[in-house]
C-alpha positions in Angstrom: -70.3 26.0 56.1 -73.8 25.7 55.6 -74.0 28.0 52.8 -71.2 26.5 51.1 -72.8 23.4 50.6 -75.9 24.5 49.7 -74.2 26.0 46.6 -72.6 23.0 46.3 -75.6 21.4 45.4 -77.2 23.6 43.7 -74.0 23.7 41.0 -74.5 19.9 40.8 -77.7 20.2 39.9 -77.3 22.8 37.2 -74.7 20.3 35.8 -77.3 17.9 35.8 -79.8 19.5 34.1 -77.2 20.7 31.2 -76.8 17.2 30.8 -80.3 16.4 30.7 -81.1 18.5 27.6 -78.0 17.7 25.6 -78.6 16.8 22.1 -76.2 15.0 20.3 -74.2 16.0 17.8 -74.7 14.7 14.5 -71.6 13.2 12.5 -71.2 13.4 8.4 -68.8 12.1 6.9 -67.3 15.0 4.3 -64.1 13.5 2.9 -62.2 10.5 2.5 -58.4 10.4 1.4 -55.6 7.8 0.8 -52.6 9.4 2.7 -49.9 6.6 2.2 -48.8 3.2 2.5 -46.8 0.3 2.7 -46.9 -2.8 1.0 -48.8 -4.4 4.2 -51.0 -1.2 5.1 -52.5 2.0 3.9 -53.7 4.4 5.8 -56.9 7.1 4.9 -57.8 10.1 6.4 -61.3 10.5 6.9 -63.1 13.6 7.8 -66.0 14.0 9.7 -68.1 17.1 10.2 -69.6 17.2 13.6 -73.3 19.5 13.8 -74.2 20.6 17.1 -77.6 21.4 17.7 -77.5 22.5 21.0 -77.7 26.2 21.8 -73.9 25.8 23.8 -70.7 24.9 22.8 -68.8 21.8 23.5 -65.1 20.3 23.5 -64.1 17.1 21.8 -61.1 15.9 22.9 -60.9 12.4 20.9 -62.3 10.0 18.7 -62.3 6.6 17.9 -64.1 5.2 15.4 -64.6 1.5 13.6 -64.8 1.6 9.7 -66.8 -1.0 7.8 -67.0 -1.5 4.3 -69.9 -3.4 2.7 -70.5 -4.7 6.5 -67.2 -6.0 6.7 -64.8 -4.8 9.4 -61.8 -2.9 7.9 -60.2 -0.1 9.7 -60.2 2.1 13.1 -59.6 5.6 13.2 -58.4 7.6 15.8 -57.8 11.2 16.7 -56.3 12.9 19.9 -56.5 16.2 18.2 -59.1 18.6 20.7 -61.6 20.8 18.6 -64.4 23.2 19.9 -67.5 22.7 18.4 -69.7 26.2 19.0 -73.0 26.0 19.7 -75.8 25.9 17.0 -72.7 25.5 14.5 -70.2 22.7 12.9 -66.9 21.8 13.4 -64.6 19.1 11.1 -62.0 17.1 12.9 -60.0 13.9 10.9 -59.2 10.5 12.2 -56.0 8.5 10.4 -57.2 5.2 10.0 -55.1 2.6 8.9 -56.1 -0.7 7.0 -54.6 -3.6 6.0 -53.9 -4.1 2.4 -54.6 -7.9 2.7 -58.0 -6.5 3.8 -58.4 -3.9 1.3 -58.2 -6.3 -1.5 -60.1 -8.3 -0.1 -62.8 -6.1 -0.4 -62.0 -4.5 -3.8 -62.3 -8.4 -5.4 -65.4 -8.5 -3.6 -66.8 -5.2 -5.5 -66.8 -6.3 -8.7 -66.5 -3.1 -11.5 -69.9 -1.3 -11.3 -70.9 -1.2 -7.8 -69.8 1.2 -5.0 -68.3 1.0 -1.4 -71.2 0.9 1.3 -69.6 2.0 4.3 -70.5 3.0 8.0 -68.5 4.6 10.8 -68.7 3.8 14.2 -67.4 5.4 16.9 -67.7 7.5 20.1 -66.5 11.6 20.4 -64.9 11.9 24.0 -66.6 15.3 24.6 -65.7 17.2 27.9 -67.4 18.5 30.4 -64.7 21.2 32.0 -63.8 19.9 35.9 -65.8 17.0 35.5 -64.9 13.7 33.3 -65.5 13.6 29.5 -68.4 11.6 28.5 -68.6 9.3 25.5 -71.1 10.0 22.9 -71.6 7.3 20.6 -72.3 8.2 16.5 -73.0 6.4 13.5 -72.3 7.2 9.7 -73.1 5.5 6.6 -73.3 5.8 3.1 -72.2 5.1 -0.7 -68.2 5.5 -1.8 -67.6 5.5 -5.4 -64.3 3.7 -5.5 -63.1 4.6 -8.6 -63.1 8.7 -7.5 -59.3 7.4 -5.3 -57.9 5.7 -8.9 -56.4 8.0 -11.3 -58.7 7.1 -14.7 -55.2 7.4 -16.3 -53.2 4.2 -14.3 -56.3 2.4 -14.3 -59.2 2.9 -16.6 -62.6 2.8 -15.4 -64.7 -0.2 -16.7 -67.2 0.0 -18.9 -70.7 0.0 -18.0 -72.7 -3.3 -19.6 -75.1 -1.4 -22.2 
């Protein structure tokens, strides 16, 4: 019985000191499209590319992320869908999120015709850990959308730039 629990501990330990070194993964955002919608909602798929720079691969079984546009709250994203991400290498997984049109014109108006979106994800990947409980690792993304890349230049012309 002894024994038993020695290697008990020593396994627990091990565990421990995977956790200690883990690096996290760093999230891009690659794409952004409109999939659909109804009068009251329209919902995006957003892509995110997940870089793991640790030398072993990990599971990520969800995500749940908060979109803001120009600092403004506007959508959450989810996924459920589990994806491996090797070690020393990348993996993309997409979240649906779904905004409210009321919202999204809100923020268009607020854009004005040169300017473009500033936006910034953030969420939490639910990675797992095998027998033991997933862990939540928190990530942030941000950057620049040009807006008028989703309108087709034919339906709506682009403005102008003041000269």
């Amino acid at each position: 019985m002894r024994p038993f629990i020695i290697l008990l501990l020593l396994l627990g330990l091990s565990a421990c000191a995977n956790l200690s070194t883990f690096e996290q993964p760093r999230v891009t955002v690659t794409d952004v499209r409109l999939r659909g919608g109804h009068l009251l909602a329209q919902e995006f798929l957003v892509t995110l590319r997940l870089d793991n720079p640790n030398k072993y691969g990990f599971d990520v079984n969800g995500v749940a992320a908060d979109v803001l546009i120009n600092g403004q709250p506007l959508a959450r994203g989810l996924s459920n869908r589990a994806v491996h991400v090797p070690g020393f290498g990348s993996a993309d997984i997409t979240l649906a999120a779904t905004v409210s049109t009321p919202a999204l014109l809100q923020q268009l108006i607020q854009l004005g015709t040169y300017q473009g979106l500033e936006y910034e994800i953030r969420g939490h990947l639910n990675v797992g850990r095998d027998w033991l409980r997933d862990i939540r690792v928190p990530f942030e993304a941000h950057g620049n959308l040009d807006f008028w890349r989703f309108i087709d230049e034919q339906a709506i012309p682009r403005p102008l730039s003041p000269e």
